[in-house]
C-alpha positions as CSV (number, residue, x, y, z in Angstrom):
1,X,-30.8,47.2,46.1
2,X,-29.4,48.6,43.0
3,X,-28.8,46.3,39.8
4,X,-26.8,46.4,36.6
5,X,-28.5,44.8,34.2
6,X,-26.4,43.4,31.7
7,X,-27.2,42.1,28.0
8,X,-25.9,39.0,26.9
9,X,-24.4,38.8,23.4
10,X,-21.7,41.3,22.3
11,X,-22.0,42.8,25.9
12,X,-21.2,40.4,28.5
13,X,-20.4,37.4,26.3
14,X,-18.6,37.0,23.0
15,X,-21.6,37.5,20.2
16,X,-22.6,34.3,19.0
17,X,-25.7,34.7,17.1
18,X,-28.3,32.2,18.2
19,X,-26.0,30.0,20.0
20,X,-27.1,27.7,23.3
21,X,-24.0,25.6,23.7
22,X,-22.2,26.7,26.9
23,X,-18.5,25.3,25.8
24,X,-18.9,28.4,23.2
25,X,-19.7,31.0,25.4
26,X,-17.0,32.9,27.0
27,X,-16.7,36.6,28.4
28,X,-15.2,39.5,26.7
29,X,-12.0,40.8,27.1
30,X,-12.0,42.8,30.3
31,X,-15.3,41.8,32.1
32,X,-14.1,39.8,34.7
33,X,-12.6,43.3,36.1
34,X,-15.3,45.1,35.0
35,X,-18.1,43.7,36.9
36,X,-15.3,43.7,39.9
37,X,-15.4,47.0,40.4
38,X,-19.2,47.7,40.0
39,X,-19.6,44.7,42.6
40,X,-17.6,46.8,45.1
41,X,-20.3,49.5,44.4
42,X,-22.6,47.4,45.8
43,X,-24.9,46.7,42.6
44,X,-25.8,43.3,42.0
45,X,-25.6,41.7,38.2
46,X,-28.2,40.4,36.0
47,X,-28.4,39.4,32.8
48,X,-31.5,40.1,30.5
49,X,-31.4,39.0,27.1
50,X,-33.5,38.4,24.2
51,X,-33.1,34.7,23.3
52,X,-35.6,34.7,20.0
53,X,-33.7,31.5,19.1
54,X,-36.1,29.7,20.6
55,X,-39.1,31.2,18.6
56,X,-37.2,30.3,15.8
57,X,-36.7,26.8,16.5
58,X,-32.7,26.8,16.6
59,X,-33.2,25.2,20.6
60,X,-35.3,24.8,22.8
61,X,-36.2,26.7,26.2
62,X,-34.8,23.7,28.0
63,X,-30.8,25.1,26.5
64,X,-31.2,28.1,28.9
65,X,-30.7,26.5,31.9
66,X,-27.3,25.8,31.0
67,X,-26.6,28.7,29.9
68,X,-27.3,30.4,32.9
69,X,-25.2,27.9,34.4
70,X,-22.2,28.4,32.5
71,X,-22.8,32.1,32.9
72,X,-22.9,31.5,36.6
73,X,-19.5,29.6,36.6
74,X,-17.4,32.2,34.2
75,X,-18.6,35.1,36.8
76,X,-17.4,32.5,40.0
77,X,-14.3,31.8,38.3
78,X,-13.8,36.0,38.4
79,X,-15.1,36.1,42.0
80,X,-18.7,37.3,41.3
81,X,-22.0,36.0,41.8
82,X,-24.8,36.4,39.1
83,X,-28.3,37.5,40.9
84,X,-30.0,36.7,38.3
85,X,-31.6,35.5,34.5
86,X,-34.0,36.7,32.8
87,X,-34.3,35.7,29.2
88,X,-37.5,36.7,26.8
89,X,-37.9,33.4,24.1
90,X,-40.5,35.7,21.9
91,X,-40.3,36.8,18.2
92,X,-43.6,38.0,16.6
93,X,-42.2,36.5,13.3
94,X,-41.3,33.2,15.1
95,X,-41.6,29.7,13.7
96,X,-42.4,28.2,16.9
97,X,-46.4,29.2,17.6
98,X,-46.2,29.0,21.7
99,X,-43.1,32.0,21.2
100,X,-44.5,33.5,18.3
101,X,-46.1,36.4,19.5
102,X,-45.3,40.2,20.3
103,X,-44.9,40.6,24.5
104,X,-44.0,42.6,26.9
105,X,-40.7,41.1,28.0
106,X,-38.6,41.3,24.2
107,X,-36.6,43.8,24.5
108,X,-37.0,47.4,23.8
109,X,-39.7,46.4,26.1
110,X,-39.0,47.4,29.6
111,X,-40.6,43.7,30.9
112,X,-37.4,41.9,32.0
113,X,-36.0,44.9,34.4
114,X,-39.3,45.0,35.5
115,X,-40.0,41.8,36.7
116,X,-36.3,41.4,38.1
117,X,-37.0,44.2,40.2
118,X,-40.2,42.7,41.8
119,X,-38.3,40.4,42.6
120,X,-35.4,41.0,44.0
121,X,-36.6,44.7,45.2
122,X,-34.5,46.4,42.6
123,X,-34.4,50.2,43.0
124,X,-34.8,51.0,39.0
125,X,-33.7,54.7,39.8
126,X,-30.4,53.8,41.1
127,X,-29.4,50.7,38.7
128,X,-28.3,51.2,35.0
129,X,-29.1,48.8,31.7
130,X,-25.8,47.8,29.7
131,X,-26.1,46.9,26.1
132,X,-24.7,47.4,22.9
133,X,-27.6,48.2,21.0
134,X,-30.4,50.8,21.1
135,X,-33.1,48.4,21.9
136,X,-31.0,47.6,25.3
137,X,-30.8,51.3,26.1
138,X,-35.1,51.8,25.5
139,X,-35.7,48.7,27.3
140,X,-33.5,50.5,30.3
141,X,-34.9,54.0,30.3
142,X,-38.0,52.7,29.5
143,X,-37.6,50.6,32.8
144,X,-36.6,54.0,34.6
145,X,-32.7,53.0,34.7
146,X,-29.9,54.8,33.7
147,X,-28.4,53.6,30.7
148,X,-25.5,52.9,28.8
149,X,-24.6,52.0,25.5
150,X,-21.3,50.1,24.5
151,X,-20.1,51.2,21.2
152,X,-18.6,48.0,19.5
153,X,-20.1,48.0,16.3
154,X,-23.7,45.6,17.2
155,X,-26.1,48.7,16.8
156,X,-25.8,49.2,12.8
157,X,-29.7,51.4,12.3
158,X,-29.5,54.0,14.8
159,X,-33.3,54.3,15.0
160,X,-33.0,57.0,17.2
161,X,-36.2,58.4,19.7
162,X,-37.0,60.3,22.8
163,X,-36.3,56.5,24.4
164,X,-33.2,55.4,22.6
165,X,-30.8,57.8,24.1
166,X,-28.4,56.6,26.4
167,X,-27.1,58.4,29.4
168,X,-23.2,57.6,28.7
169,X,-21.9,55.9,26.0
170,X,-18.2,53.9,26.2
171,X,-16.3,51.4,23.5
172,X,-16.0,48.0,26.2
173,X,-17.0,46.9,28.9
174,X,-14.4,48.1,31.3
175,X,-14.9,51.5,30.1
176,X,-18.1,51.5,31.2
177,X,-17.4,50.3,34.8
178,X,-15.2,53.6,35.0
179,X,-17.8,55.7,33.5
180,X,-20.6,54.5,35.9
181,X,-18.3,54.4,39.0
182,X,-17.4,58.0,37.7
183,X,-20.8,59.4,37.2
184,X,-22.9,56.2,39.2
185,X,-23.7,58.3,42.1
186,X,-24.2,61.6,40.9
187,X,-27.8,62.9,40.5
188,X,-27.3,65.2,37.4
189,X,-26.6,62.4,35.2
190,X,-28.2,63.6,31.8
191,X,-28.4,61.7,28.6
192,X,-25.6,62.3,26.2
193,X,-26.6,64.0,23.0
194,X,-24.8,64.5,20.1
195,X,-22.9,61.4,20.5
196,X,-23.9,59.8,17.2
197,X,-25.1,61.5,13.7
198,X,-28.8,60.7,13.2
199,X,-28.8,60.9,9.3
């Protein structure tokens, strides 16, 4: 099996910071055909997120299950199914002492993709992370995935690293369907340098 694995905010869903209430989450412009096309490519979608909300006491773990749920129903409603949701409730500087801790799922920690592919016998070779920051694109080549970064305006440090480098790099979502149904299959799929100044 071969997965895209999908952040949440500002990637698949309207950003939001630190919100939990389904009603207000909705998908961005395009997705809906997006994930279409991938779908007919035979990857499966997940969604990994960080959800440090929880740490920080703005809701409680118990908010995610809706939130998958609504998730779920946006991506029926477009004729997909979501294979899964994996969300890390961490933050080393949390207010919350059961979350408050550094692990190995918060992304740019490659735990999420990991355990998703245990699961669901995920060939990490041939799947790709989507995000639209730099921690999404470590997490996913950290993983072993191919990676690429959405360029809306989320990622504002550019910490860049040997890690932090994706392999394409597109403005939307939709954009990044065509890119990875373009260059998906191909095995000479490099990173792409130069894309961004590092001063």
């Amino acid at each position: 099996m071969k997965a895209i694995f999908l952040d949440q905010e500002g990637t698949l869903v309207n950003d939001i910071p630190f919100n939990a209430e389904p009603r207000r989450i909705h998908l961005v412009s395009g997705a809906g055909a997006a994930l279409r096309l991938l779908a007919e490519l035979d990857y499966r979608l997940f969604v990994v997120c960080n959800q440090s909300g929880i740490a920080h006491g703005c809701f409680t773990e118990a908010a995610m299950g809706p939130v998958s749920d609504r998730l779920g129903d946006l991506l029926f409603r477009e004729q997909l199914v979501l294979a899964g949701y994996y969300y890390c409730p961490h933050h080393p500087l949390g207010t919350v002492s059961e979350y408050a801790y550094a692990c190995a799922c918060r992304k740019p920690s490659p735990g999420m993709l990991l355990r998703a592919a245990h699961e669901h016998a995920i060939d990490l070779r041939a799947s790709w992370m989507i995000g639209d920051i730099l921690h999404d694109v470590e997490a996913g080549n950290r993983a072993g995935c191919r990676t690429l970064l959405i360029d809306n305006g989320s990622e504002t440090e550019w910490r860049m690293g040997p890690r932090r480098l994706p392999t394409r790099i597109a403005p939307d979502l939709y954009s990044a369907a065509l890119l990875i149904a373009e260059h998906g299959e191909r095995e000479d799929v490099r990173p792409q340098a130069g894309a961004r100044p590092l001063g």
